[in-house]
Every structure is written in structure tokens, then in C-alpha cells.
N, C-alpha and C positions, 0 to 999 in steps of 0.2 A: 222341432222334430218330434216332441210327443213321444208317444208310444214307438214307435220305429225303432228296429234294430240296426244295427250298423255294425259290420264285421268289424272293424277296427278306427276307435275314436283319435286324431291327433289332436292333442292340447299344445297350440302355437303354429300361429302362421308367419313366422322368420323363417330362413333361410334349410333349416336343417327340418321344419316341420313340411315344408312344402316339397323338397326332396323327397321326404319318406313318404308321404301321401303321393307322389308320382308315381313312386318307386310301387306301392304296391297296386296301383291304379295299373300299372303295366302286367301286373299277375291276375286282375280282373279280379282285385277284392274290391268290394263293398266298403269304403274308407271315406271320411266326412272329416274336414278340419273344424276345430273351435278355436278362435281368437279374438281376445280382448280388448285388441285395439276397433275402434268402430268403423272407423274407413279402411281401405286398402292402401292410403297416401300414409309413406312411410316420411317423417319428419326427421329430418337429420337423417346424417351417415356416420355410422360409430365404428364402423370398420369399411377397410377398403382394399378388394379384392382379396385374391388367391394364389396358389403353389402350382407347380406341377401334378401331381397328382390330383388335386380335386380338380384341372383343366379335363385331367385324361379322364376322370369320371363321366364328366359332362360329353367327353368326344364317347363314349362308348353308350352312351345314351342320344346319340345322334345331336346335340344341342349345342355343343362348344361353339363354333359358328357363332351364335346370339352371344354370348358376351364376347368372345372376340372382338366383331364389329362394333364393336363399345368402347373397350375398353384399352389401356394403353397396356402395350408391353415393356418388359424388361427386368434385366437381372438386379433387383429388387430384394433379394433374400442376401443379409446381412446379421452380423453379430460384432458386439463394441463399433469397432469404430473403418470397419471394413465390410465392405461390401460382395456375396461370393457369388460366381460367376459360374453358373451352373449350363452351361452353352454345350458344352463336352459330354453331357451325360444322353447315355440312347433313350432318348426319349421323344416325342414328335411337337413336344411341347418345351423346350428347357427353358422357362425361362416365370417370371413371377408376370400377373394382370395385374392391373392396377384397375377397378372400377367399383364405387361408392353402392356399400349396401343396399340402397332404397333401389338402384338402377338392379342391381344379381335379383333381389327382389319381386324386378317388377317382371322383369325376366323369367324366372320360376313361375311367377304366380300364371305369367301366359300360357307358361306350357302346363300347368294344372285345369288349368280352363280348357285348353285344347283336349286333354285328359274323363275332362267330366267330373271333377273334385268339387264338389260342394263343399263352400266355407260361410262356418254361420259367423255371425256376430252375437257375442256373450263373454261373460266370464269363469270362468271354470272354480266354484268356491270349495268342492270336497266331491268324494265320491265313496261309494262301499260294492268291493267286490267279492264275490264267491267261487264255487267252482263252475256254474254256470257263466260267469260274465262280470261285467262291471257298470252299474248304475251311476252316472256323474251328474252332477248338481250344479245347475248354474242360476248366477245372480237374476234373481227377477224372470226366469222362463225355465220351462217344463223337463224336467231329466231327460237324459239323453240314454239306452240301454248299448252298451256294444260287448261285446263277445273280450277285445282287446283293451288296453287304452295307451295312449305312449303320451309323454309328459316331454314336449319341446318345447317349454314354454319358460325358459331364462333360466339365468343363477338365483333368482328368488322364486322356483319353482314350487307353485302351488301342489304338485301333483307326488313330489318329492317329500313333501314335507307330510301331506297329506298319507302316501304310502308310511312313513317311519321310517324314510333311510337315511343312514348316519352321512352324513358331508362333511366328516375331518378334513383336516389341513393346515394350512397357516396364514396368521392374521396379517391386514395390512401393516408396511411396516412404510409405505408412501403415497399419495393419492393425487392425481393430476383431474386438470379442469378439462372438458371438450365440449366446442358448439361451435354454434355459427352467429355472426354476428354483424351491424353494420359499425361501420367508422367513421371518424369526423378526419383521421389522420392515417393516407397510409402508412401499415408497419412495412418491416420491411422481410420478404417473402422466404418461406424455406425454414431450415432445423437449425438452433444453437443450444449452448449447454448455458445456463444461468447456475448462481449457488445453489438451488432449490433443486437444481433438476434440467430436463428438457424445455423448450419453448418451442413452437411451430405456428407457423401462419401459413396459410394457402386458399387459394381459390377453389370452389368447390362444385361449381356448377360448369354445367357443358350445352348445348342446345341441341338439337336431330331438325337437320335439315335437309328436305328433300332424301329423306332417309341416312345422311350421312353427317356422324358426330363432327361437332365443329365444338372444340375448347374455346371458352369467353373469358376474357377477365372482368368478368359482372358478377352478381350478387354478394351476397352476404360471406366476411371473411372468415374462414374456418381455423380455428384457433385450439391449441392445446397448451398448456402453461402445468408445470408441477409444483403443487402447493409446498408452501414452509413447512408445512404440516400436516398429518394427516386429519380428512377434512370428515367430519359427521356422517353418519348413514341417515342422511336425506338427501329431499333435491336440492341441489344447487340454486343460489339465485345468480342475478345479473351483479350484484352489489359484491358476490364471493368470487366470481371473475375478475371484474374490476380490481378487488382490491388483491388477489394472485397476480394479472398483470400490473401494477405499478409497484407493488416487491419484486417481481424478476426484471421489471423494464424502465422504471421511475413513472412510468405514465399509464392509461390506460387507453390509450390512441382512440380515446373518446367513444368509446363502445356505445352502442345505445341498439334497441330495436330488434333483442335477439329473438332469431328463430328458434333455436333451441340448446339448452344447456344441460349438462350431462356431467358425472363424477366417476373416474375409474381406478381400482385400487392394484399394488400390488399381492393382494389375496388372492390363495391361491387353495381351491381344493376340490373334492373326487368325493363323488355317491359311492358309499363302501361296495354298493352292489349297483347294475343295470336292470335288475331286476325282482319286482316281489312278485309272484305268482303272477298276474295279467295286465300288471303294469309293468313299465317300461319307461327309459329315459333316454334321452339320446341328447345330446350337443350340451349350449351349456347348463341346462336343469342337471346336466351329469359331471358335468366341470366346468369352474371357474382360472382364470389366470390374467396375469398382466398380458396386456394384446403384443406385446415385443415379438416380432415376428410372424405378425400377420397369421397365426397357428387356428384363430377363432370358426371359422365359417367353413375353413377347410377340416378341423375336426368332426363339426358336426355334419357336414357331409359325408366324409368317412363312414361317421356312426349312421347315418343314414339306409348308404347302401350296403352295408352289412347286415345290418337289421330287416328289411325290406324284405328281401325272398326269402327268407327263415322266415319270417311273420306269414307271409303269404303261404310257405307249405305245412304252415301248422294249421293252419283258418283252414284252408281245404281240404286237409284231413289228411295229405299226403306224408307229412312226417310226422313224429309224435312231440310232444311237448316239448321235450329233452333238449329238443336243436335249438330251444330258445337260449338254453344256458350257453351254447358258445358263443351268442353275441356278448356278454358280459365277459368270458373267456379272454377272447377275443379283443376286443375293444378296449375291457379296465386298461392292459399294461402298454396297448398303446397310447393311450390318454392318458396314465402315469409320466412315461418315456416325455411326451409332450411337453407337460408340465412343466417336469425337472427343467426342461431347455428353454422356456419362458421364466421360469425362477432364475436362471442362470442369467439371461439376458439382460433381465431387468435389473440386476444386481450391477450389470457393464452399464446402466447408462447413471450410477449415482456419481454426484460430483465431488469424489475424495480420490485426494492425489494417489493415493495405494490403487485405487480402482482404475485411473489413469493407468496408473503401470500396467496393470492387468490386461487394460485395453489394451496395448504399447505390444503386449507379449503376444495376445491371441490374435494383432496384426499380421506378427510374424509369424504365428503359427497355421495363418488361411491364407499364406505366401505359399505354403508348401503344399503340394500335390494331395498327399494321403489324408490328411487333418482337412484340407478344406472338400474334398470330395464327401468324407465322413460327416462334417456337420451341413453339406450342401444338401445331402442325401433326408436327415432328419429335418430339414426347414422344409424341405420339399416334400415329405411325403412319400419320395419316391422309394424309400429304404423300407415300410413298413413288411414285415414278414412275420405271417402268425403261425403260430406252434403248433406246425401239423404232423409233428414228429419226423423221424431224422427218415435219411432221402436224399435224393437230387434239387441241388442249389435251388433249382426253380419253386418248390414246393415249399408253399404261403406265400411266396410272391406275388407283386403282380403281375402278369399276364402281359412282355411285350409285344406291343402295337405291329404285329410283324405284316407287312407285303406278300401275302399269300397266291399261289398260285392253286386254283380249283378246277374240276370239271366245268365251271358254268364263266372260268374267268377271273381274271384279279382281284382279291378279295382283303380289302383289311381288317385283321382280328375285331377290330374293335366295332366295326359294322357288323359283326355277327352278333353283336353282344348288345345291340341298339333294343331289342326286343323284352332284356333280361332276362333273357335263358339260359341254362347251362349248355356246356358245348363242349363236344368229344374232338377236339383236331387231332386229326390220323394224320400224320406226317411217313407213316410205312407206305407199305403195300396198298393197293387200295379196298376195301371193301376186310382189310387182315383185323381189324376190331370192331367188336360187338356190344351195344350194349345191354342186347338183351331185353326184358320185361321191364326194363327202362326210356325203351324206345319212344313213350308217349309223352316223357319229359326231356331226354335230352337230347337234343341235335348233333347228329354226326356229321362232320363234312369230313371228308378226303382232299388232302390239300399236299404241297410240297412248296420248299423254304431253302433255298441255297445259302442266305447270308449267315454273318456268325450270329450267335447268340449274347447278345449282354445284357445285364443287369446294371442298372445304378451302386458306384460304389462297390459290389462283387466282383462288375467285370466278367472277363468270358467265361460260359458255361458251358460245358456238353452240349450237344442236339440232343433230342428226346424223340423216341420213335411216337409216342401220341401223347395227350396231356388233356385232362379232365378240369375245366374255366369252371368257375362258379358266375353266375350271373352277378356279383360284384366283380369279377375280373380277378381274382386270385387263383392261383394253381391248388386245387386238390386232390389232384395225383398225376405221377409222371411215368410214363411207359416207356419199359427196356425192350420191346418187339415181343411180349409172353402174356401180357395181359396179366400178370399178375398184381393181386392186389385191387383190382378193378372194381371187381363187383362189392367190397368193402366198402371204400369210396363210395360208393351208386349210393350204397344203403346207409352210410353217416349223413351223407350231407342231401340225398335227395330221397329216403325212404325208401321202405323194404320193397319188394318187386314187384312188381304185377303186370297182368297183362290189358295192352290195351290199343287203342287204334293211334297211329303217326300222328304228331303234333304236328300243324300246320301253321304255316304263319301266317298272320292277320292281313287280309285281301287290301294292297298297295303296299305289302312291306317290300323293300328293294331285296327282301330274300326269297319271296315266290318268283323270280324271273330267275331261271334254271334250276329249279326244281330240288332247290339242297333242303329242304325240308321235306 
């Protein structure tokens, strides 16, 4: 890249790097990925799938569809030794995916392409930033200049460490094996508790045939086993599998020929900040945890589209610096909250009889109605609410998926939001709110909504006479029919006012057909 500028540099092409480069691709920044891996073939799956909430991400980004046809569903979100059943909550999604990172992956990466995201290949070894911007330094090829830089490049984050920010927490206190592998003896498939820990076996590949996944029981066995002990901070070899599986199992069912091995701890911890002046962190460069609950990829998507249009209206000039500090706001004490629930969980799968009872109790306690909607709501995602000050139940929430009725026809919330815009739904009178010298960023439609109103875990709410979406899908502001408080709103989250000509939507959006733009 040489001399070229680039509004906003991402450090990592995983999951939560390729989001946020979409994400701001969709506000028509200037955005380039840097990643260290040298091909795009991602080797191994170290997690697998997502919540509710990151589905409804993906649906409001018009995309959920591709992993769908992928991947498998089902009520998948559990804790000890019960599995909870989140079918009941309003949502269009209740229920967990199941499908192997490399696949979300490769996924993402199409629609970055489709996008126009340029991703180099390099390593990212330091950088030094000023008030101008930030100059990053990569191994063996020529600095890169960008305005931004965001750091989603793992828990051994170069860009973290490189900024100064502190990553308190707590140390491993157990360390399990994961890969793939071949066998000379089938095991035998599925989760058991050994003294050590957990053991798991499973098949891990699938094929696309004539477009349609067909599950195989072929290739390499995927295996996870917890060590006697916790295991060194390096790479694993074939020989520290081996000899994990014949302590939990007597044998090593002849393992040979691994594709890939991998060591995961229950360490757990949090960048003190998301943020140093123009660096930025998102996913796990900004928290680590034990993967108990599937919580990994769905966080750092979270952090993605939070970050994403904040970035995007500070690079164009539209808001000022400042809005960058509520993604840090914002996101620490959700990725705290997280945490705790992965420290908690991983704590149910150790094999001591006390922890058993534990198990025994919190079975019975996601027996019952209120306790299990409560912890179904935090594995899901779907309970997250940021502090936007007191107000109507709906404000910091997300934004449900509702059945709209419009001038131009049936419209669902979350097709309006495919674009990542902000969006004013008038549920009054039609044409009764304004938004004024804000008209060039945010989209008003006129709509009406007969059904009730709920929230995951809250339950029913009031109707709201209009309500102000942020382009991640959270409510920040809710109308009593006075417009009070509105233009407040306008100018925290989308900058002070000006005039200027109607935002249009990009020619083949399904929102230029009747004219709601």
C-alpha cells in the first residue's frame, strides 16, 4: 500500500474484523483489512457458531440467509448440565446455529468482497500514532498511513499490546486440547466428563452439493480432551494430545495425521479501555474467556456493529470525536457481564462432586420460568441494554424485528436497517415527526404496528408513538407523540444539525421501490 492513505486500517481478518470492515464499507469509508494469516483457507474450527442476537445482526444486514443454509439449528444455549430452551422468546430467530468458523468465515469474507474490502496479506509488528492519524509497520513491507486503526487481531493482540492497554483478569486455572485429527480406532462420538474435565469427539466436516449442505461422516475426528493440568503457553503438539487422550481414555485411538492442534484456557480477561486516542479494539484483542457458551464470535460481532457507524461518522466529519468513547461505554460492561457468565460456566463443567451438586441445583433452577428466561436472555444476547438513561423500557434495547405496515407495503424493521442507517419509525400520525436538519442522515418512514410489544426477558412494553434505531439496531429515543427530547438524541448519536439535501438509497436497494427514502 506504500504511501496511500486509508480512512480506517482493520488489524485481523476473523470474524469480528471482517464485520467491522463491512460494516463501515456500508457508510462508504475508505477501510483496508491487514492479516497475517497468508491464504484466506482458514485451518480448523475453534468455535462453532452463534446466539440469537448475532443471527438478528446478520438478518438486519440482509445476510442471515447465508449462514442459515449452512448451518444447523437448534436450542443449543445451555449451562451445567441443562440445556435452555429459548423457543418462547419474540424473537424471529430463538434458537442457537451451529456452523464451524472457517464456514461464518468464509461467509463474511464473500460479502467483503461483494463490498470492495481490500485485504492485504502481512503482519502487523507496531505502529505510532498522532493527532493526524496512525502509521502501522508491517513485517518485511512498506507502512501503511490511516486516519483510524482498530486492533481485531486475537487475545494475543499485537495492536493492544503495542497501544499500552492494561488486560487485567484471571489466570488459567485449566487448559483443554482441541483439533482435528485422523484415527486408526473409532472413538466413540459426543460429550463425556472424564476426572480431568470434559472429552468430546465429533465429526467436523460437511460437503455443498449442488448447492445444498449434506453432513458426512468423513474426515478428520475433532476432538477436545481437558488436560490434568494446566498446559504451557505454547503450541501444542500431536505427542500432548496423545498423551491428554490416554489419561482421560486409556488409549489414544491411534491418532496420527493431525490437521490441526490448538490449546484453550480457562483465562479470562478485559482491555482496561476499547480505546487509546485512534486505536481501537474490538472482539477478542479486547477479551479473552473460556469458550463455555458459545459467547466468542457473537461478542465480537456485537463490538463490531457498535463500533462501525460511530467510526464511520467521525471519519466523515459528521460527529466529533467524543462518540468514539461510547463504544468503550458501551461495550466494556457488556463484555464484563459476558465474561462473568463464561467464568461461571466453566466453573459447572469441573469434575468435583460439590460442583456436581451445583450442577444438580442450577438444573432445577432452569426448570423454572423466570431463572431460565434470565440466563436464556444473557447466552443469547438478546437481553443486552445500554445505558442510555432512564426512559421507556425499549431505550438501549434492541429494536424488535416488527411486521410493519408502510405507505409503500409490508415492511420489516430490520430490512430497513440492511443499509445501516439510522431510522426514525413514526408509528403516529403520519408526516406528525420531524427530523429536521437531520434529514440528510436519517430515514423517516411512516408506518403502523397493531401487535403487542415484547422484549426478551422484560416482556410486554408500552407502544411508543415513534422511536429513533441506531444503525446497530438499538433504540435511542423513544416518542410519547411531543417530540420531546428528539433533537437531543439527533445530536448525541448522529451530530449537531445541518442542512442538507435527502439521503437516497443506493440504486437496487429494496428501499428505492416506493419511495421511503
Amino acid at each position: 500500500m506504500g504511501d496511500d492513505m486509508v480512512d480506517v486500517l482493520v488489524a485481523g481478518g476473523g470474524p469480528t474484523g471482517l464485520m467491522l470492515a463491512a460494516e463501515l464499507a456500508l457508510a462508504g469509508i475508505d477501510v483496508a483489512i491487514v492479516e497475517r494469516r497468508p491464504t484466506r483457507e482458514l485451518v480448523g474450527s475453534r468455535a462453532g457458531g452463534f446466539h440469537s442476537r448475532t443471527i438478528e445482526i446478520l438478518d438486519q444486514r440482509g445476510i442471515a440467509d447465508r449462514f442459515l443454509a449452512e448451518g444447523q439449528v437448534a436450542q443449543a444455549a445451555g449451562t451445567g448440565n441443562r440445556m435452555l430452551d429459548a423457543g418462547d422468546f419474540p424473537t424471529r430467530h430463538p434458537y442457537t446455529l451451529g456452523l464451524w468458523q472457517k464456514h461464518i468465515e468464509r461467509i463474511l469474507a464473500g460479502w467483503v468482497d461483494e463490498l470492495s474490502v481490500p485485504i492485504h496479506r502481512g503482519e502487523v509488528i507496531g505502529f505510532a500514532q498522532d493527532d493526524a492519524g496512525v502509521v502501522v509497520h508491517l513485517a518485511g513491507g512498506e507502512p501503511i498511513r490511516t486516519a483510524y486503526l482498530v486492533g481485531a487481531d486475537g487475545g494475543r493482540s499485537v495492536i493492544r499490546k503495542a497501544a499500552g492497554i492494561e488486560f487485567p483478569g484471571w489466570e488459567a486455572t485449566t487448559s483443554s486440547l482441541i483439533g482435528e485429527a485422523e484415527v486408526a480406532e473409532e472413538p466413540e462420538l459426543g460429550t463425556r466428563r472424564t476426572p480431568a474435565g470434559l472429552l468430546a469427539f465429533g465429526r467436523t466436516e460437511y460437503v455443498i452439493c449442488d448447492g445444498e449442505v449434506v453432513y458426512a461422516d468423513r474426515g478428520p475426528v475433532g476432538i477436545m480432551v481437558t488436560e490434568a493440568h494446566v498446559g504451557p503457553n505454547s503450541d501444542p503438539t500431536l505427542r500432548d494430545l496423545s498423551e491428554a487422550l490416554v489419561a482421560a481414555c486409556g488409549t489414544d485411538y491411534g491418532i496420527h495425521s493431525p490437521t490441526w492442534i490448538s490449546r484453550f484456557t480457562d483465562a479470562t480477561r478485559q482491555a482496561a479501555t476499547y480505546r487509546d486516542g485512534r486505536v481501537l479494539l474490538a472482539g477478542d484483542a479486547a477479551h479473552i474467556h473460556h469458550p463455555s457458551g458459545g459467547q466468542g464470535i457473537g461478542l465480537g460481532i456485537q463490538d463490531a456493529v457498535n463500533l462501525g457507524w460511530k467510526l464511520a461518522q467521525v471519519v466523515r466529519g459528521v460527529s466529533p470525536d467524543s462518540l468514539l468513547d461510547t463504544y468503550s461505554a458501551e461495550r466494556h460492561p457488556a463484555g464484563a457481564r459476558a465474561l462473568r457468565q463464561t467464568m461461571a460456566m466453566s466453573a459447572l463443567q469441573r469434575p468435583d462432586p460439590r460442583i456436581e451438586a451445583v450442577r444438580d441445583l442450577m438444573a432445577e433452577l432452569m426448570d423454572m420460568d423466570e431463572p431460565r428466561r434470565h440466563v436464556a436472555g444473557l447466552l443469547s444476547g438478546l437481553d443486552v441494554r445500554y445505558d442510555l438513561g432512564a426512559g421507556h423500557p425499549l431505550l438501549g434495547c434492541r429494536m424488535p424485528d416488527l411486521d410493519l405496515v408502510t405507505p409503500a407495503g409490508p415492511l420489516r424493521v430490520f430490512t430497513l436497517l440492511h443499509p445501516a442507517r439510522p431510522v426514525l419509525l413514526n408509528l403516529g400520525e403520519r408526516g406528525s415527526v420531524d427530523v429536521g436538519a437531520w434529514r440528510d442522515r436519517v430515514q423517516v418512514v411512516d408506518a403502523s404496528y397493531d401487535g403487542a410489544w415484547e422484549l426478551p426477558v422484560i416482556g410486554a412494553v408500552p407502544a411508543p408513538a415513534a422511536v429513533l434505531i441506531r444503525p446497530d439496531g438499538h433504540v435511542a429515543w423513544v416518542g410519547d407523540g411531543t417530540g420531546a427530547g428528539l433533537e437531543d438524541a439527533l445530536t448525541t448519536w448522529f451530530g449537531p444539525p445541518v442542512a442538507g439535501p435527502v439521503l437516497r438509497a443506493r440504486v437496487g436497494s429494496p428501499l428505492t421501490d416506493g419511495g421511503l427514502w
